[in-house]
MITIMAR-210747 format. One record per residue: residue in three letters; x, y, z of N, C-alpha, C, O in turn. Coordinates in Angstrom, 2 decimals, always signed. Atoms other than C-alpha are relative to their C-alpha. Last residue first. Layout:
<nodes>
<node residu="ALA" n_xx="X" n_yy="Y" n_zz="Z" ca_xx="X" ca_yy="Y" ca_zz="Z" c_xx="X" c_yy="Y" c_zz="Z" o_xx="X" o_yy="Y" o_zz="Z"/>
...
</nodes>
This chain:
<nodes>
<node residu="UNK" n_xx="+0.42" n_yy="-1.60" n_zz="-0.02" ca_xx="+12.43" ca_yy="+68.67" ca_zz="-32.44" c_xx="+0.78" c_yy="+1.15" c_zz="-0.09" o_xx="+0.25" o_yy="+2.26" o_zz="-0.06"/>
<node residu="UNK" n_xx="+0.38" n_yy="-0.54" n_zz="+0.65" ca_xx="+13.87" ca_yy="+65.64" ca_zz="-34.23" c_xx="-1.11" c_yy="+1.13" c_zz="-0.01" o_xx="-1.78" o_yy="+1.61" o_zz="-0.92"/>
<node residu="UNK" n_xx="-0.39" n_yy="-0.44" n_zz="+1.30" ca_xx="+16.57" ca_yy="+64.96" ca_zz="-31.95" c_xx="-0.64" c_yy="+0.88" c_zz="-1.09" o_xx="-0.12" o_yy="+1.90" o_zz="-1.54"/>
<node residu="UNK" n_xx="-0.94" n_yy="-1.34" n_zz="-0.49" ca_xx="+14.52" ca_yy="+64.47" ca_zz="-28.97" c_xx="+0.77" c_yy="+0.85" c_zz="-1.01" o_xx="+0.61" o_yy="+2.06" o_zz="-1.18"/>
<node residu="UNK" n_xx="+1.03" n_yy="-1.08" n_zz="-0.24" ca_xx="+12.33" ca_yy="+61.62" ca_zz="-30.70" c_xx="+0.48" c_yy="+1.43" c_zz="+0.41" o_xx="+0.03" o_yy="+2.42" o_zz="-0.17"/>
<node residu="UNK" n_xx="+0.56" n_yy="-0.48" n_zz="+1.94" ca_xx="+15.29" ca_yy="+59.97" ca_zz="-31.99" c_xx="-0.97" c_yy="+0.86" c_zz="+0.17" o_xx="-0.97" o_yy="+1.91" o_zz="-0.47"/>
<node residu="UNK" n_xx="-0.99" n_yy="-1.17" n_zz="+0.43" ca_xx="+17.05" ca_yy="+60.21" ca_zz="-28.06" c_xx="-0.63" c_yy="+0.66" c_zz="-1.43" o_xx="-0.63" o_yy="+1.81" o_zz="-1.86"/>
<node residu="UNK" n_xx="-0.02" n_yy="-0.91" n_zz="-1.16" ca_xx="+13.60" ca_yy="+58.77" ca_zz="-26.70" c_xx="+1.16" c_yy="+1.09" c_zz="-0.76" o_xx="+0.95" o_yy="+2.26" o_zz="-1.07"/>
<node residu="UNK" n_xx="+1.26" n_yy="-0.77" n_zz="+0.21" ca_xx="+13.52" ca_yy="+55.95" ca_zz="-29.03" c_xx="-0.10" c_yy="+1.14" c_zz="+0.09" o_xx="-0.39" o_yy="+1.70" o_zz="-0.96"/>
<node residu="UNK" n_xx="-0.05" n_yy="-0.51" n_zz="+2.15" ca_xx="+16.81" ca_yy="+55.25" ca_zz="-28.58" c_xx="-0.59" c_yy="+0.73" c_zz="-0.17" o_xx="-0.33" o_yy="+1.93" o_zz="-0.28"/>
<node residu="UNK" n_xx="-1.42" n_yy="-0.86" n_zz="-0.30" ca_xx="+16.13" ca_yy="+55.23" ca_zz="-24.55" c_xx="+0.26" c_yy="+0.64" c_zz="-0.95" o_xx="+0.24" o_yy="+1.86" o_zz="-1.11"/>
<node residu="UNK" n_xx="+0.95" n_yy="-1.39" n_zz="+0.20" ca_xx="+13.04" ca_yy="+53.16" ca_zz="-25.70" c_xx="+0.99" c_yy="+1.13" c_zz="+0.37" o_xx="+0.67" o_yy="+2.18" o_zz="-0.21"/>
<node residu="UNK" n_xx="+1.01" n_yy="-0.56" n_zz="+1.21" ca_xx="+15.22" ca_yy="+50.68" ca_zz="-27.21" c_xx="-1.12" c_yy="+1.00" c_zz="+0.68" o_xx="-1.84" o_yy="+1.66" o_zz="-0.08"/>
<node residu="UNK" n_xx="-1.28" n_yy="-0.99" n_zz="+0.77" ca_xx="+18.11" ca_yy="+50.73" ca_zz="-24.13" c_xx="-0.96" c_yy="+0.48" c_zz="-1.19" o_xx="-0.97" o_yy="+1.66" o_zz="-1.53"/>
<node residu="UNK" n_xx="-0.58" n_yy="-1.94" n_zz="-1.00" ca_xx="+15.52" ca_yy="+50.36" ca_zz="-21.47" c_xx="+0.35" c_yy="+0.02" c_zz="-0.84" o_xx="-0.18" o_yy="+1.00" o_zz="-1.35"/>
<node residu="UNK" n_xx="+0.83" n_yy="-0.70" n_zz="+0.11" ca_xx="+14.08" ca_yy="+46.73" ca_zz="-23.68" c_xx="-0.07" c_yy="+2.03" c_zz="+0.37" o_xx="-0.68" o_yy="+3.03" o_zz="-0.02"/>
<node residu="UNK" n_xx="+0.09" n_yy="-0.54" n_zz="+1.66" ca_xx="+17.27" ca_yy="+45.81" ca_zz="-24.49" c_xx="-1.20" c_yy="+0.79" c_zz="+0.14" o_xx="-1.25" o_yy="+1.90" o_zz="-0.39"/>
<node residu="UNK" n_xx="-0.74" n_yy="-1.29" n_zz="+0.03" ca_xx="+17.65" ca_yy="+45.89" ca_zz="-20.21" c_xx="+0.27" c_yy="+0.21" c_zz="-1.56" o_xx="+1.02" o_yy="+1.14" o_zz="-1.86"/>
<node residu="UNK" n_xx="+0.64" n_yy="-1.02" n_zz="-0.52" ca_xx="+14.85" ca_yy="+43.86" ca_zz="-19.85" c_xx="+0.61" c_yy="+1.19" c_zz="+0.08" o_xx="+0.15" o_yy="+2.30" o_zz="+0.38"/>
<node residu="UNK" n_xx="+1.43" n_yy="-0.99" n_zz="+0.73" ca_xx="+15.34" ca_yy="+41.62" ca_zz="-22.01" c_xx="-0.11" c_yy="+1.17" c_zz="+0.36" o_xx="-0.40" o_yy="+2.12" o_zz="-0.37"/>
<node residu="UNK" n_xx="-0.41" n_yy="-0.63" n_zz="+1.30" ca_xx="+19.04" ca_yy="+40.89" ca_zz="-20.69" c_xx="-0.97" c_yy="+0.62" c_zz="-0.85" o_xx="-0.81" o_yy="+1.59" o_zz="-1.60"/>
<node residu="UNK" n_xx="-0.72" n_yy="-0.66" n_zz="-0.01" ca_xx="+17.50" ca_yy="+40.45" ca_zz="-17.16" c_xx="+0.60" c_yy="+0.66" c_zz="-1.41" o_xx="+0.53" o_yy="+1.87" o_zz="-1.62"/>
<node residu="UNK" n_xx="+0.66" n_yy="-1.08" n_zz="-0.39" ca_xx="+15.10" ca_yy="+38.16" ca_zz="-18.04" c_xx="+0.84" c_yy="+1.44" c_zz="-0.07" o_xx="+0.65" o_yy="+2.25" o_zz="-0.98"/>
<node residu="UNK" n_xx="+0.39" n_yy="-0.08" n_zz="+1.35" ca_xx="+17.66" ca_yy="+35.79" ca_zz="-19.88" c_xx="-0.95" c_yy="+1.81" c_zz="+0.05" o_xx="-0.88" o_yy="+2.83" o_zz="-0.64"/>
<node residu="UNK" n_xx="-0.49" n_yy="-0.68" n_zz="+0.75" ca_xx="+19.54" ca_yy="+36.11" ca_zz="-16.47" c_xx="-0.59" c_yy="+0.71" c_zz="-1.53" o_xx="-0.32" o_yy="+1.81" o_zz="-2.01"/>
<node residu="UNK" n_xx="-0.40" n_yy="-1.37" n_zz="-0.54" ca_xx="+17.09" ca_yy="+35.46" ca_zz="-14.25" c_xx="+0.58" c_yy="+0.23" c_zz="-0.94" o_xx="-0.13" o_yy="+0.86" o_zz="-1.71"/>
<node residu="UNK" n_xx="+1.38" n_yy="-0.90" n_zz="+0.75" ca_xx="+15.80" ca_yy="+32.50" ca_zz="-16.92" c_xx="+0.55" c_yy="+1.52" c_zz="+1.11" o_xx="+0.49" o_yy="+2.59" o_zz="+0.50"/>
<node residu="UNK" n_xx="+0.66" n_yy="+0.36" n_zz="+1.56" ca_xx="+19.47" ca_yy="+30.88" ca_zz="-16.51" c_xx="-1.61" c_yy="+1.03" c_zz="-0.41" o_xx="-1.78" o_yy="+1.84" o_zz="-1.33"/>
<node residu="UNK" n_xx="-1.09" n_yy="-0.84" n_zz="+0.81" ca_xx="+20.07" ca_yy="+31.36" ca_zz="-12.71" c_xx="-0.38" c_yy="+0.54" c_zz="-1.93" o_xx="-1.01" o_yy="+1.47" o_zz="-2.43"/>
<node residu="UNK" n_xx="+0.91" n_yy="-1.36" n_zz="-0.48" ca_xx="+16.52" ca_yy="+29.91" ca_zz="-12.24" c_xx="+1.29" c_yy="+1.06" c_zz="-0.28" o_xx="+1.18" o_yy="+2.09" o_zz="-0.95"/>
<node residu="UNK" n_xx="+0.95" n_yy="-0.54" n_zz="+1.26" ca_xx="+17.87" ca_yy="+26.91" ca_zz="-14.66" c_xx="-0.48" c_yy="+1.37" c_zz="+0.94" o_xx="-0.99" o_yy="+2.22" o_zz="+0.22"/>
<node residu="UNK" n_xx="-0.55" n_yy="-0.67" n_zz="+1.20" ca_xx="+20.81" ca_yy="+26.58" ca_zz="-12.80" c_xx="-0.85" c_yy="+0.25" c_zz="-0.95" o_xx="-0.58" o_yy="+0.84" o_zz="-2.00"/>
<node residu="UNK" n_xx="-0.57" n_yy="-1.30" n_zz="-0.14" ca_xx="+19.36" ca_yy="+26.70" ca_zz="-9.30" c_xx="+0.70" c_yy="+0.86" c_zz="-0.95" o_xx="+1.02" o_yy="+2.05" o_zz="-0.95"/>
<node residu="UNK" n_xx="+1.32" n_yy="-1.48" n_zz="-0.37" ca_xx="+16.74" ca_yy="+23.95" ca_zz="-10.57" c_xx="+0.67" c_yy="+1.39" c_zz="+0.41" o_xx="+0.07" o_yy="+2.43" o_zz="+0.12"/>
<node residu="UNK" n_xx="+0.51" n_yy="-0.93" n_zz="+1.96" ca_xx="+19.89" ca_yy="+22.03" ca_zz="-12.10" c_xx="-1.22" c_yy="+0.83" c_zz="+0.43" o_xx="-1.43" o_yy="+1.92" o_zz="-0.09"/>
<node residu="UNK" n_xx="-1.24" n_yy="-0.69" n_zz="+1.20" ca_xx="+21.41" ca_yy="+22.21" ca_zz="-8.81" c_xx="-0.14" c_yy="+0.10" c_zz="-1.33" o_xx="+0.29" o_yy="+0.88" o_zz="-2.18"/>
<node residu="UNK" n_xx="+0.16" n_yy="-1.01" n_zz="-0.80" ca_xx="+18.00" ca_yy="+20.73" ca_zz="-6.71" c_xx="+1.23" c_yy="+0.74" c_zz="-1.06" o_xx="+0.80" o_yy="+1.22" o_zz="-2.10"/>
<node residu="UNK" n_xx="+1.36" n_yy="-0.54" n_zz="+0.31" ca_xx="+17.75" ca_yy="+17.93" ca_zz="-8.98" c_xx="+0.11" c_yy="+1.64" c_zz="+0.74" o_xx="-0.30" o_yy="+2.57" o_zz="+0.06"/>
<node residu="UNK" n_xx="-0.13" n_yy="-0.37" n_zz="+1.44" ca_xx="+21.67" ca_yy="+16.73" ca_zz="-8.33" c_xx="-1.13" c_yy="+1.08" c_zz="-0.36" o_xx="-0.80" o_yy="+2.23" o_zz="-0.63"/>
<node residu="UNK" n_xx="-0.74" n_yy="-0.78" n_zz="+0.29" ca_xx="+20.80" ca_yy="+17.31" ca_zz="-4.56" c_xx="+0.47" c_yy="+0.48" c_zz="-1.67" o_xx="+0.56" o_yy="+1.61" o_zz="-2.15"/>
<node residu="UNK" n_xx="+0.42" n_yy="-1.31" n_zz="-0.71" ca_xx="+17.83" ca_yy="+15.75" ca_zz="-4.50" c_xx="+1.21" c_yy="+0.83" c_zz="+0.00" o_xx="+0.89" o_yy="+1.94" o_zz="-0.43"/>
<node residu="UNK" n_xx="+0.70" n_yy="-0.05" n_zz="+1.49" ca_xx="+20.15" ca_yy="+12.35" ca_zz="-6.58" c_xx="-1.07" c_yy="+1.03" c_zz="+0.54" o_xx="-1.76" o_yy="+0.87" o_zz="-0.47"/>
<node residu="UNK" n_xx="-1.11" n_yy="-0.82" n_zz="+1.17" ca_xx="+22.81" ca_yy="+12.82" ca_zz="-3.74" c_xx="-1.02" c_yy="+0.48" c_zz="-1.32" o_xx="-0.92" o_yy="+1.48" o_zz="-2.03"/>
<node residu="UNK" n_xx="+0.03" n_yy="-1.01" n_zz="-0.16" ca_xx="+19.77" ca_yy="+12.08" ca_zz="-1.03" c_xx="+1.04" c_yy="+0.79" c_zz="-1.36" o_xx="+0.87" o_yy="+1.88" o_zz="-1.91"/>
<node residu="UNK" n_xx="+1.29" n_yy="-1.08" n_zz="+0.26" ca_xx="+18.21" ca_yy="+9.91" ca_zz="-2.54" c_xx="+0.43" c_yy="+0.87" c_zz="+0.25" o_xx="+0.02" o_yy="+1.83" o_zz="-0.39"/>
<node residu="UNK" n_xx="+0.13" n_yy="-0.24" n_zz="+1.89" ca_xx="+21.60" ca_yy="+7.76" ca_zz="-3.33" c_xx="-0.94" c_yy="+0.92" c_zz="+0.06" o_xx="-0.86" o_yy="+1.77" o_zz="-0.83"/>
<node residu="UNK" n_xx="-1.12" n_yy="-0.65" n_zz="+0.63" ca_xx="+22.47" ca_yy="+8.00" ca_zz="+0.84" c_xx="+0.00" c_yy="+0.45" c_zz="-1.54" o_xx="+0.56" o_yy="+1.46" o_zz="-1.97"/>
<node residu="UNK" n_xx="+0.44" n_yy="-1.60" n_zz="-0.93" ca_xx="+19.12" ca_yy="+7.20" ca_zz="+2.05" c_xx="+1.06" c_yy="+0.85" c_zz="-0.83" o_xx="+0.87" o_yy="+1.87" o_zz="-1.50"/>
<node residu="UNK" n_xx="+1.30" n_yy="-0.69" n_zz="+0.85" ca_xx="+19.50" ca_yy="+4.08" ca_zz="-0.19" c_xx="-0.31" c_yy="+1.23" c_zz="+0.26" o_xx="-0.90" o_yy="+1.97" o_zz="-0.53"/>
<node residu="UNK" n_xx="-0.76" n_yy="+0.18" n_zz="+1.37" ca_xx="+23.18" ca_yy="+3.16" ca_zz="+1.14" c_xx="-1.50" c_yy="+0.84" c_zz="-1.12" o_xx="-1.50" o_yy="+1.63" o_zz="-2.06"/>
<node residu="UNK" n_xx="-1.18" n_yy="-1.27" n_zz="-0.31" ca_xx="+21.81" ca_yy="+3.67" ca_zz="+4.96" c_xx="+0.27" c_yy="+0.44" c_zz="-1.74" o_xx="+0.06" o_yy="+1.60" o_zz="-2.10"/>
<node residu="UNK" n_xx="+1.07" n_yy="-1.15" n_zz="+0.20" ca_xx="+18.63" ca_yy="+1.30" ca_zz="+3.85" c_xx="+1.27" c_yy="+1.24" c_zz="+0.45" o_xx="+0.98" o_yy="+2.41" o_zz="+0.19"/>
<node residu="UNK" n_xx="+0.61" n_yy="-0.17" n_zz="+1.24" ca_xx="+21.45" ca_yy="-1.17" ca_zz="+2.71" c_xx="-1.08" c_yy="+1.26" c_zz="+0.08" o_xx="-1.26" o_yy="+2.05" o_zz="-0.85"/>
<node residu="UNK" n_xx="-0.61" n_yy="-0.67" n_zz="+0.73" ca_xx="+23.08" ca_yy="-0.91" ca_zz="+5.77" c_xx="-0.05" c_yy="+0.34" c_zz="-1.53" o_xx="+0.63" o_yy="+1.11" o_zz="-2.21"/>
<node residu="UNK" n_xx="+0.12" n_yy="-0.94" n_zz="-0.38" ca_xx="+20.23" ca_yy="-1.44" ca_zz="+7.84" c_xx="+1.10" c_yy="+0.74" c_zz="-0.87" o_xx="+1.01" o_yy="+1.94" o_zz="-1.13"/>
<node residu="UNK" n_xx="+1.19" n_yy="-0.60" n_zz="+0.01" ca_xx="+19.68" ca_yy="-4.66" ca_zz="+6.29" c_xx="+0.18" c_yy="+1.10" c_zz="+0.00" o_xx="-0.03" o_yy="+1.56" o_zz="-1.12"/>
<node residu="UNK" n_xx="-0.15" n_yy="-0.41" n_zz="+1.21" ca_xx="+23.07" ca_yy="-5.70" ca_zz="+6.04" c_xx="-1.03" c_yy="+0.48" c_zz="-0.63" o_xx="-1.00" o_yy="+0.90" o_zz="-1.79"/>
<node residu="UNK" n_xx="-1.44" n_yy="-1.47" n_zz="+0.29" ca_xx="+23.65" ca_yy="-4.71" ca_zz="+9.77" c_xx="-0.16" c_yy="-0.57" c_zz="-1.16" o_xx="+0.97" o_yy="-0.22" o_zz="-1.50"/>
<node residu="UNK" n_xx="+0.67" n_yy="-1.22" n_zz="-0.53" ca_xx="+19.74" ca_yy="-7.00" ca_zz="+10.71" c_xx="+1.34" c_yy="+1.31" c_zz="-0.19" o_xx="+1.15" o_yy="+2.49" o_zz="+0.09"/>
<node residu="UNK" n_xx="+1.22" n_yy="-0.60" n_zz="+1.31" ca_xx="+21.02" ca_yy="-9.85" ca_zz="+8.28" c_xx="-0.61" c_yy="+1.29" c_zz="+0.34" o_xx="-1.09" o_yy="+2.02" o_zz="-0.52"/>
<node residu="UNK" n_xx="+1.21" n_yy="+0.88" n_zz="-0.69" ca_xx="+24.20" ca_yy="-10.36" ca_zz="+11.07" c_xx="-1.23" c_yy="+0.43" c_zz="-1.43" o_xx="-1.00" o_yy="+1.35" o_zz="-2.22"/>
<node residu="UNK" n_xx="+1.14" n_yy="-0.67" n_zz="-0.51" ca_xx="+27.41" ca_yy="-9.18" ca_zz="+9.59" c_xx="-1.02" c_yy="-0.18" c_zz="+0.05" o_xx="-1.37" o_yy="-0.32" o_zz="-1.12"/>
<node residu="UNK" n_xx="+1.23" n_yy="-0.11" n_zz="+1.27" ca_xx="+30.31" ca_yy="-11.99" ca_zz="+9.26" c_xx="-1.31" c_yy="+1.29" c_zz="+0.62" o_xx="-1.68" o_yy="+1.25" o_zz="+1.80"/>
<node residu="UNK" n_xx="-1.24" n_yy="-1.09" n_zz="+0.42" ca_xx="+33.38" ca_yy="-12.51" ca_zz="+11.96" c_xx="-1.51" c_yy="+0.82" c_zz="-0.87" o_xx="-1.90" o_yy="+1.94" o_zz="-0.53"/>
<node residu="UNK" n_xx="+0.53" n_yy="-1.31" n_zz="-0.91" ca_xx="+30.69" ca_yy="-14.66" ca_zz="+14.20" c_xx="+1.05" c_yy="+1.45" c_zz="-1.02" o_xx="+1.13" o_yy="+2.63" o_zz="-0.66"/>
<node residu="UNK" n_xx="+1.09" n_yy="-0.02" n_zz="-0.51" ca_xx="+31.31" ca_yy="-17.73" ca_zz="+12.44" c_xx="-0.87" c_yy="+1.63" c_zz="-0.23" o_xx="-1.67" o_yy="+2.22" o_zz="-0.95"/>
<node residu="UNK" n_xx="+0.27" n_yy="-0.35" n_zz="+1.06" ca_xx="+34.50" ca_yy="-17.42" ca_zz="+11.92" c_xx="-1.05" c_yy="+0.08" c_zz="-0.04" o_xx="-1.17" o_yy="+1.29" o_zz="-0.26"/>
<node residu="UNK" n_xx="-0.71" n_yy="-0.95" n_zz="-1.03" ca_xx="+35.08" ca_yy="-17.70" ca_zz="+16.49" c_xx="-0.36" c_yy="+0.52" c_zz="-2.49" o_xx="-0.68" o_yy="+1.70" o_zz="-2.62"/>
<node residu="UNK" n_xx="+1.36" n_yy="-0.80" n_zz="-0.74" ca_xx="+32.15" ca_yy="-20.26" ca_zz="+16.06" c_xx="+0.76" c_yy="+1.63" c_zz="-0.21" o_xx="+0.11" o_yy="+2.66" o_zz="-0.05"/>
<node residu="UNK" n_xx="+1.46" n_yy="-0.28" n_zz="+0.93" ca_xx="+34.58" ca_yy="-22.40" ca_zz="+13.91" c_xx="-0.56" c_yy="+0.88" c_zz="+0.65" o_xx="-0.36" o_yy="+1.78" o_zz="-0.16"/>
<node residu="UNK" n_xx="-0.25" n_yy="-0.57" n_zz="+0.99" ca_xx="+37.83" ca_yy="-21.40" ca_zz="+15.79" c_xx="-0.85" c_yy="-0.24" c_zz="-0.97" o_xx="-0.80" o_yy="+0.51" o_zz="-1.95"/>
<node residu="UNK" n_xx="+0.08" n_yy="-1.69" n_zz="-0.15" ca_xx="+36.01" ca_yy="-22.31" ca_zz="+18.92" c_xx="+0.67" c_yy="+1.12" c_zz="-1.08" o_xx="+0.48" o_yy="+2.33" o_zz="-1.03"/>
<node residu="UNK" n_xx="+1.51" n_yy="-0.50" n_zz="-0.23" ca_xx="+35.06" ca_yy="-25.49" ca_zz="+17.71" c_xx="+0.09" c_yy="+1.37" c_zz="+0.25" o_xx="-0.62" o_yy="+2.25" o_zz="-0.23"/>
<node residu="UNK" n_xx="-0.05" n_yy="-0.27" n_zz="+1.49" ca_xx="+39.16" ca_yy="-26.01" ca_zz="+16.24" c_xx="-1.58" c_yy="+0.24" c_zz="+0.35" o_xx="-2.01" o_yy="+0.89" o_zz="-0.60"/>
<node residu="UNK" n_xx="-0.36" n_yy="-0.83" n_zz="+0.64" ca_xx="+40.19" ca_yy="-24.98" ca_zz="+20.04" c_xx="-0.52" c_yy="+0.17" c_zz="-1.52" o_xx="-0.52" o_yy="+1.27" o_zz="-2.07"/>
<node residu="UNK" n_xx="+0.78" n_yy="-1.11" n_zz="-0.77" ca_xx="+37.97" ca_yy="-27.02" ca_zz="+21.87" c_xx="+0.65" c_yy="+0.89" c_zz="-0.90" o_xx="-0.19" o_yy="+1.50" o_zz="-1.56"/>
<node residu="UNK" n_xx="+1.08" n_yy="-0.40" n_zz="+0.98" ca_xx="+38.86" ca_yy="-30.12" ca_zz="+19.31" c_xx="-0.73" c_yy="+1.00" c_zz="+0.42" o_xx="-1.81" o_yy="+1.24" o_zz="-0.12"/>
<node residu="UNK" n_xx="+0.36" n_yy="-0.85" n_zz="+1.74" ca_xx="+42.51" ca_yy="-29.08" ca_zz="+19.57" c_xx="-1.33" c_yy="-0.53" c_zz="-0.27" o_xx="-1.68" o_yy="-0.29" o_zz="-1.42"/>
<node residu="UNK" n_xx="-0.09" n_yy="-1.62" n_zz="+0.26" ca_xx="+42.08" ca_yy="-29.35" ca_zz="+23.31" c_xx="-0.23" c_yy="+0.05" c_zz="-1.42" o_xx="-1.18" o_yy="+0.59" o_zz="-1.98"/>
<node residu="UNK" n_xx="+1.05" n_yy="-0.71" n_zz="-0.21" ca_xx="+40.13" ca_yy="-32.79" ca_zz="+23.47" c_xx="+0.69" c_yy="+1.77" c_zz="-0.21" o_xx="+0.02" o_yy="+2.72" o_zz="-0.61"/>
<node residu="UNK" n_xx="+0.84" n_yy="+0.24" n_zz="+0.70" ca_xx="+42.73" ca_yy="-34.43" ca_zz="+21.80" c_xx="-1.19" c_yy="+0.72" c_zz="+0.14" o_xx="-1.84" o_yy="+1.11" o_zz="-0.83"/>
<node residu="UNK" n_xx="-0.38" n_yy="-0.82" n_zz="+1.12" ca_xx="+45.58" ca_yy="-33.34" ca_zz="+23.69" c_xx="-1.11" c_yy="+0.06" c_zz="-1.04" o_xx="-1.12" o_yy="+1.05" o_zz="-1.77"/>
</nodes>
């Protein structure tokens, strides 16, 4: 009886032991975890670059169409006063 429970309490050490992740899966899961932050933080960067090109398109855009409407003016005042 003696020798089983000490096969059984060795093999329930080895058997905890082994439950744990080796240094080469907390390794790899740490460079998984790093891959993972670069990539979210390229994505952040990348979405304010689509909102600032949004942003100056638009600004552009609004110049460019005060600019049509003031010579347009222009254009009607000049017409007017022949």
């Amino acid at each position: 009886m003696k020798k089983l429970f000490f096969s059984l309490a060795i093999a329930a050490m080895f058997s905890f032991v082994a439950c744990g992740p080796s240094a080469e899966e907390v390794k790899k899961q740490k460079e998984a975890d790093s891959i993972a932050t670069a990539q979210v933080e390229q994505q952040r960067i990348d979405s304010i670059a689509a909102i600032e090109k949004v942003k100056t398109d638009s600004i552009a855009a609004v110049v460019a169409k005060a600019k049509e409407d003031s010579i347009a003016a222009a254009g009607a005042k000049k017409g007017k006063k022949k």
